[in-house]
C-alpha positions as CSV (number, residue, x, y, z in Angstrom):
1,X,11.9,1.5,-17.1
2,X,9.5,-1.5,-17.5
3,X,11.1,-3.0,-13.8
4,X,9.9,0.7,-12.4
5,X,6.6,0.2,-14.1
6,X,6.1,-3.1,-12.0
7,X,7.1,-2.1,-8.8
8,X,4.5,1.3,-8.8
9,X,2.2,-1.1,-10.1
10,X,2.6,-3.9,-7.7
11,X,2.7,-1.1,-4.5
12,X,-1.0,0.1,-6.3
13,X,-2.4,-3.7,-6.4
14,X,-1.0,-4.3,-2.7
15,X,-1.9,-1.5,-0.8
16,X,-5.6,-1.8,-2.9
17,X,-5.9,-5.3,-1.8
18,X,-4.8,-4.6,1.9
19,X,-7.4,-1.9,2.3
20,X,-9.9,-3.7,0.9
21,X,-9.8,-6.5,3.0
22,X,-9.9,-4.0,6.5
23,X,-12.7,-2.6,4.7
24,X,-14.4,-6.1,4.5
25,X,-14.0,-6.8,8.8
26,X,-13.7,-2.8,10.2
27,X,-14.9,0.6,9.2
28,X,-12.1,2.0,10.8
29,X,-10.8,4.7,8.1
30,X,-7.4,5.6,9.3
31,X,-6.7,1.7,9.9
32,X,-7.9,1.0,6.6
33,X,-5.2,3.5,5.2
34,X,-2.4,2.1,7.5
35,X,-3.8,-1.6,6.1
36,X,-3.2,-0.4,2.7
37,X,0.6,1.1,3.7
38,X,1.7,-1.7,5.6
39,X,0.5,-3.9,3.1
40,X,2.0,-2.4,0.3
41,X,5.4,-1.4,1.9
42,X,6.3,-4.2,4.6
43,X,7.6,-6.7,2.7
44,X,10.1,-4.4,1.1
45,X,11.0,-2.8,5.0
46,X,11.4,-5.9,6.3
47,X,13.6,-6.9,4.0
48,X,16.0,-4.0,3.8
49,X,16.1,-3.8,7.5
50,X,17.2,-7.6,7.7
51,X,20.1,-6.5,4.9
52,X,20.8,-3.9,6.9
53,X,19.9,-1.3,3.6
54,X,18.3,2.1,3.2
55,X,14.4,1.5,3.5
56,X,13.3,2.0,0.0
57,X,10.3,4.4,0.6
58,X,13.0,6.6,2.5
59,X,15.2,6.8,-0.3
60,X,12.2,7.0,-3.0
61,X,9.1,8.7,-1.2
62,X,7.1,8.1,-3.9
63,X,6.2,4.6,-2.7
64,X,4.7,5.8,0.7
65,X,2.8,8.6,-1.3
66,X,1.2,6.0,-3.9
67,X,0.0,3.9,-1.2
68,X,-1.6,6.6,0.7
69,X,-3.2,7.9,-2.0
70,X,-4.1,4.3,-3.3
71,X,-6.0,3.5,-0.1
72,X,-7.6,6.8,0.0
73,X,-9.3,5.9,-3.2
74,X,-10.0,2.4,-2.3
75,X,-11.7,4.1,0.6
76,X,-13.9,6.5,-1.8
77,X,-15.0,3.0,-4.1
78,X,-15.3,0.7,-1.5
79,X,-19.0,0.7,-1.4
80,X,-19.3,0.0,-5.6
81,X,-17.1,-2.9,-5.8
82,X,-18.7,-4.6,-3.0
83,X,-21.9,-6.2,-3.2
């Protein structure tokens, strides 16, 4: 359960962090959201592909759902975190 805890909470910090730092160069919103998704689920599709695996967020679509959402609300405090 804790290992399940980490990995939502790791996909929430990475796809954060990725649409932050669009944020910081572009105003683009819908690249800022596919910032935040690649961000926060390309490692993990790289790596299944190369195994030749499921990709994760196909098997569990609640990964590609909490990053969309994550970025979304990135989006919404973007302009009270930043100075």
């Amino acid at each position: 359960m804790q290992v399940i805890l980490l990995d939502y909470l790791s996909t929430i910090v990475f796809a954060f962090n990725g649409t932050i730092a669009y944020m910081n160069v572009g105003s683009n919103l819908l690249i800022a959201v596919f910032c935040g998704l690649l961000t926060s689920i390309g490692g993990g599709t790289i790596r299944d592909t190369m195994n030749g695996a499921e990709i994760f967020w196909l098997r569990h679509p609640i990964y590609l759902f909490l990053s969309f959402f994550i970025s979304i609300i990135a989006i919404c405090i973007y302009k009270h975190i930043t100075p």
